[in-house]
N, C-alpha and C positions, 0 to 999 in steps of 0.2 A: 504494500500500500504506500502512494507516494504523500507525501507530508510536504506542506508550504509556510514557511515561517515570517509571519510580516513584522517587521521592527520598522519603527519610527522614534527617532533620536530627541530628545528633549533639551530647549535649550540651554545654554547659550550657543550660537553657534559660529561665532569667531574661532580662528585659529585651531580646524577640524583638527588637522594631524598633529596637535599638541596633547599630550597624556589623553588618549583616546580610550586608554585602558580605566579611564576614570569618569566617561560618560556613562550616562544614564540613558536607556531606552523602555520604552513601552515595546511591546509584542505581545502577540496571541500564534497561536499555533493552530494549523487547519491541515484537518484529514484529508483523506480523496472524497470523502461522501459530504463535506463540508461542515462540518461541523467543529467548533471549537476545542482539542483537549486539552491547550493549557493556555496559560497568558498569566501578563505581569505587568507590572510598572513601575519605573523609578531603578531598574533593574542593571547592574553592571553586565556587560557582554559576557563574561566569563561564569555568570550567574545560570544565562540563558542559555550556552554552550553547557553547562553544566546537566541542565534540565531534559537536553538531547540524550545526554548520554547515562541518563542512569535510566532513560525511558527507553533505553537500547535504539534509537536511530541516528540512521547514519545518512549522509545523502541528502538533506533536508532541504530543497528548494525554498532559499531567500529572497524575498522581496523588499528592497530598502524604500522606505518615503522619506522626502525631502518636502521641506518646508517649499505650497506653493510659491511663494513669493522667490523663489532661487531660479525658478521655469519660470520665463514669458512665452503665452502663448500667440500665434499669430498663424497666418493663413499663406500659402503658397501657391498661386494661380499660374499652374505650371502646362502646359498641353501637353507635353510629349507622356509617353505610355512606359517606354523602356527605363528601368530605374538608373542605368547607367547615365542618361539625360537628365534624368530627374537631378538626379544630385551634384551634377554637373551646374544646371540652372537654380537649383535649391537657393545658395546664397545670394545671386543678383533677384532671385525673386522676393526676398525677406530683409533685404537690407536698409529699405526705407520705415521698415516697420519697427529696427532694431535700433538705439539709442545709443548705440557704441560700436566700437571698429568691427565687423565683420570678421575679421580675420583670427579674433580671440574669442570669438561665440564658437560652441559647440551647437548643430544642429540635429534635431532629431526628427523622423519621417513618421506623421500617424497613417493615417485612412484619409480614403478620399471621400469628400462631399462635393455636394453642387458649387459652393463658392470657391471649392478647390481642397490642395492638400491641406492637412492639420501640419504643422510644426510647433516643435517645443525647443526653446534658445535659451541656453545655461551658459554661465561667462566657465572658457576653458580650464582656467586654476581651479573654480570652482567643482567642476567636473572632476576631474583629476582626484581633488580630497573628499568628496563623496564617493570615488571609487575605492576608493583606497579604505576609509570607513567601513565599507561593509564588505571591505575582500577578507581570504584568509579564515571566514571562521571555523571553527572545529564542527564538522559532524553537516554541515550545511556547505552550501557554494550557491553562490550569488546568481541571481534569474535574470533581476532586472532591478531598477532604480526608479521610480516612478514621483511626481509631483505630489504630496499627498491628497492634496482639493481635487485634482483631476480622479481620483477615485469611491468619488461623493455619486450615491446612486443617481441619475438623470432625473429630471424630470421631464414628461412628453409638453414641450410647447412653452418651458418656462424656468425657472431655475431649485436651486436646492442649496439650500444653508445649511452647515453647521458651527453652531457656535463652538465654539474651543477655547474657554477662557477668555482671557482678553482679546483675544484674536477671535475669527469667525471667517471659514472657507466655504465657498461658492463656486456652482458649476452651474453650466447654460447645457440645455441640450445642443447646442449648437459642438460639445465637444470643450470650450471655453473652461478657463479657470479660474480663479485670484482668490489674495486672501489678504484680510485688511482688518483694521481694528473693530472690532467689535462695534463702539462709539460711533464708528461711521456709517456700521447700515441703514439709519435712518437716510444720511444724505443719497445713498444708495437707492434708496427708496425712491425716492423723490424723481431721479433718473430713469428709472422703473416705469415708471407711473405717466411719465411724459411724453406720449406718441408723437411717432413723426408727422407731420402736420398732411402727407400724403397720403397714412393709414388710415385706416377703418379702427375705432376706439373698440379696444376687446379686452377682456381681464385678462393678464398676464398672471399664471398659477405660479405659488412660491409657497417651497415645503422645505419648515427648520428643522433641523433637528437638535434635540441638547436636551440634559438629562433636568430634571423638574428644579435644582437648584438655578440652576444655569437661567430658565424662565424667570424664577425669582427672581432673580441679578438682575436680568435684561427686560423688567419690565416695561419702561420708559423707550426703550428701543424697541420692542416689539410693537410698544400702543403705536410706533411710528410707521412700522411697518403695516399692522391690523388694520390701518385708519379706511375711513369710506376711499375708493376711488379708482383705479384700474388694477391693482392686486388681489390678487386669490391668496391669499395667506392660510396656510394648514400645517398643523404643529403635531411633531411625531416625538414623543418623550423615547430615550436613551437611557438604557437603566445601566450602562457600566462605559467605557471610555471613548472616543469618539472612535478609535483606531479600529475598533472592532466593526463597529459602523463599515471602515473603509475596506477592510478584508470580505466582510461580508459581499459589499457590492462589487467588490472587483471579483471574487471566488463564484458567485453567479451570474457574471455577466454582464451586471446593470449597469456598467459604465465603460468609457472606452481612452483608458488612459495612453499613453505614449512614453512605452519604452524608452528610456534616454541612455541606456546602452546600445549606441549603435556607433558605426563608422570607424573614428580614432578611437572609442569606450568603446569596444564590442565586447563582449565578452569572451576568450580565446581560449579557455583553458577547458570549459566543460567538466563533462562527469570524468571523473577518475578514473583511469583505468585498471580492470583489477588485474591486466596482467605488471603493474607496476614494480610491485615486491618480486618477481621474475625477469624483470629486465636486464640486471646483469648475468645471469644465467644462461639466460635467450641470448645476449649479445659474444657469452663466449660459444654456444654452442656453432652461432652464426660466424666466428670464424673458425672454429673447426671445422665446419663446412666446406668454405672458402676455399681455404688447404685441403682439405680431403679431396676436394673437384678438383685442384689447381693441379696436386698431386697425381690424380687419376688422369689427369688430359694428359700430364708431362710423360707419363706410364704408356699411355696408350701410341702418344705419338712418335718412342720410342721404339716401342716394336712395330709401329708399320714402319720403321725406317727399316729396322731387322729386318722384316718380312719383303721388303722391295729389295731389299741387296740381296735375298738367298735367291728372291726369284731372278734377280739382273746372272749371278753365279749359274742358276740351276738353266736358262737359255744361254751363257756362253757355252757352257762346257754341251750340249744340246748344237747349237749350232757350229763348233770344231767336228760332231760326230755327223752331222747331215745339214753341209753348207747350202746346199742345195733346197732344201726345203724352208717356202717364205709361207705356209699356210699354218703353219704352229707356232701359238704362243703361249705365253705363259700359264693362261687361263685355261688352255686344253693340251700343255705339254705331258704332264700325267698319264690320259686317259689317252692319248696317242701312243707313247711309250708302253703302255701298258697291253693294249690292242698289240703292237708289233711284237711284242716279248711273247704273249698268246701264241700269234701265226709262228712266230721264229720256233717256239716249243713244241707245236705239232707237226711242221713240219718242215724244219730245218730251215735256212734262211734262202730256200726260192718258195716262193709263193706260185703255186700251181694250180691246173684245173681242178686237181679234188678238193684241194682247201678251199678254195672260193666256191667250190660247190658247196661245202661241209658248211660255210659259214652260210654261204645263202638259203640252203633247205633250213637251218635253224630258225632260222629270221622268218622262211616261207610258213614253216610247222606253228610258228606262234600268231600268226596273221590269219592265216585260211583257215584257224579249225571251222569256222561257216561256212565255208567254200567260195569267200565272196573275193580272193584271190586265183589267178591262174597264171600259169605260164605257159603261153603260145610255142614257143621258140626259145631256143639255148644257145649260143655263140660263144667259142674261146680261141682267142687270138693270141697265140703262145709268145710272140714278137713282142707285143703291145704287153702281156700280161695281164689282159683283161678279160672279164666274163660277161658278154653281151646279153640281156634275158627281155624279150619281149613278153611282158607282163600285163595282165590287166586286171581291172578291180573295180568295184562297185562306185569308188568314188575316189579324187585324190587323195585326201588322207590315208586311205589304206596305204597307196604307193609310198607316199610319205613317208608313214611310220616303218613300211619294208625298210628304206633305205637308209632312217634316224636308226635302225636297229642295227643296221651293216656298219653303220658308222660309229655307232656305241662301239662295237668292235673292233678297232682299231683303224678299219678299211675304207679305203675312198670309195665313196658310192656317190653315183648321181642319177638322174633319171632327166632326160632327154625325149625328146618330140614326141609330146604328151597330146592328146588325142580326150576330149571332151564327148563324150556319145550318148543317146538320150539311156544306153543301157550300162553306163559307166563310164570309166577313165581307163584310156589306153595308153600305154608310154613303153620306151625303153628304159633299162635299169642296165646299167654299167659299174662294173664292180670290179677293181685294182687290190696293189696290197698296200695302196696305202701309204 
């Protein structure tokens, strides 16, 4: 079962990467089935690294929030489709929208809508020590980084507060963020409330959220909000922190925040590998390997150098014994030699009518037991040393193989003015010693 761990850091928040080990976070802890099983507040990292690990998990998908106000949100009216374009054009399309150099913003890509893409713009240092914040921890690795307002449930057609102390975060459905002092929503209000003089006047719905002291506090600010006149104001009480609030709605979907680990932040490192604790192992086996091939080619290439000089040895001393002969090489010097040592053994070294007979009734006996060989006619020309056999057979192949078989045996056989007939194949078969 995979587990998601949201922490959201408490402030102050100057000077992240100083004694970090001494910050305080809120978290809550969410199963796969979404549900709550742990959470905290006021908690040191090492607390909540703690609480992984006596719960036996490991692997713990983290989700950092960062204070809205660190993301400005703004809009990217980009045409092209391909992302390698997109982000190409990303910074000249955001850059009037951005209050400081370009060049030190980090950009991040949401979803696209009708007005265009979403982007989220965090100044680069700043990126950098929220990375660093929520990298490393034990038992967990970091998902994503997210604004925390941007993960405030939507509302269809209007906005969503929650109060958070002095502070108080807002989201539009339009995707939109911020987050401003509490003290202000009234003026906020007011903005709210003001249609553009070319609309149609409609209530604008607005749902707070904050836990029933929080209403107590902000009563004077609510009556501002409540008051008669283009807001729908609807108050949803919070009975434990707001943070749960935001895991909530990001763990079912209700909102649609904007990863700010992308591009130069991406995240690179991923899930651990568990062949890890094997990797020096692996790495020495991989060069025994190396050597074992490198070895076994130097092996190999070595005997076919041996095996090319016995063969270059075994045709000279072949060609001092029969200069004459340019139809044997290496590849059939053997079964040559072997065929003449045959004839040479039966029957002394001339090769005569009956030997070529002897061999060719062999050759004939294994071919015709079907009858589907014959022989016409017989010729030996004692001069020539040849046995002439006008032969015939049901198809060439037969002849073929007669003549592969005279030659398995040492003997030059050919076969000559071959004769195609609709009742088989006619030829002569010519048979030497070879």
């Amino acid at each position: 079962m995979s587990y998601r761990l949201y922490v959201r850091p408490l402030p102050p928040f100057t000077d992240l990467g100083e004694n970090s080990e001494d910050r305080l976070f809120n978290w809550v802890l969410y199963d796969a089935g979404g549900d709550a099983q742990a959470q905290g507040s006021s908690d040191f990292r090492n607390t909540i690294e703690q609480t992984l690990s006596q719960n036996g998990l490991d692997d713990v998908l983290l989700a950092g929030l960062i204070p809205g106000d660190e993301a400005m949100f703004c809009v990217a009216d980009i045409p092209a489709k391909q992302s390698r374009f997109i982000n190409q054009a990303l910074p000249y399309a955001v850059e009037e929208q951005i209050a400081q150099d370009i060049d030190s913003v980090h950009l991040a890509l949401g979803l696209h809508t009708q007005e265009g893409f979403r982007v989220a713009a965090v100044d680069r240092d700043r990126m950098a020590q929220w990375l660093e914040l929520f990298s490393g921890w034990s038992h967990a690795r970091l998902e994503a980084i997210y604004p925390d307002a941007a993960l405030l449930p939507l509302t269809d057609g209007g906005w969503s507060i929650c109060l958070d102390g002095e502070s108080a975060m807002m989201a539009s459905d339009r995707g939109e963020w911020l987050s401003m002092q509490s003290a202000n929503l009234g003026m906020f209000a007011h903005t709210l409330a003001m249609p553009p003089s070319e609309d149609v006047v409609a209530e604008v719905p607005v749902v707070i959220y904050g836990t029933e002291a929080e209403f107590e506090e902000q009563q004077a600010v609510l009556g501002e909000l409540m008051a008669p006149g283009r807001l729908s104001v609807r108050r949803e009480s919070l009975e434990l922190m707001p943070l749960e609030l935001l895991a909530h709605a990001h763990h079912h979907h209700l909102c649609r925040p904007i990863n700010l680990c992308q591009r130069d932040f991406s995240i690179k490192g991923g899930k651990e590998s568990p062949l890890k604790p094997w990797k020096p192992l692996i790495a020495v086996a991989a060069v025994w390997f190396v050597v074992q091939v490198a070895l076994e080619a130097g092996m190999g290439f070595y005997y076919q150098q041996q095996t090319e000089e016995l063969r270059d040895e075994a045709m000279s001393v072949y060609r001092k014994a029969f200069p004459e002969d340019r139809r044997t090489h290496a590849g059939n010097v053997r079964r040559v030699i072997e065929g003449q040592l045959r004839i040479a053994g039966s029957n002394g070294p001339d090769v005569d009518f009956v030997t070529l007979m002897k061999y060719t009734g062999q050759q004939y006996s294994k071919v015709a037991g079907s009858g589907s060989v014959t022989f016409n006619s017989i010729n030996y020309s004692q001069s020539r040393g040849e046995l002439v056999v006008d032969v015939r057979a049901e198809s060439y192949d037969r002849l073929s193989t007669l003549r592969n078989g005279l030659s398995g045996q040492g003997l030059d056989a050919k076969i000559g003015s071959v004769v195609n007939e609709s009742s088989g194949a006619r030829g002569r078969l010519t048979v030497s010693g070879g």
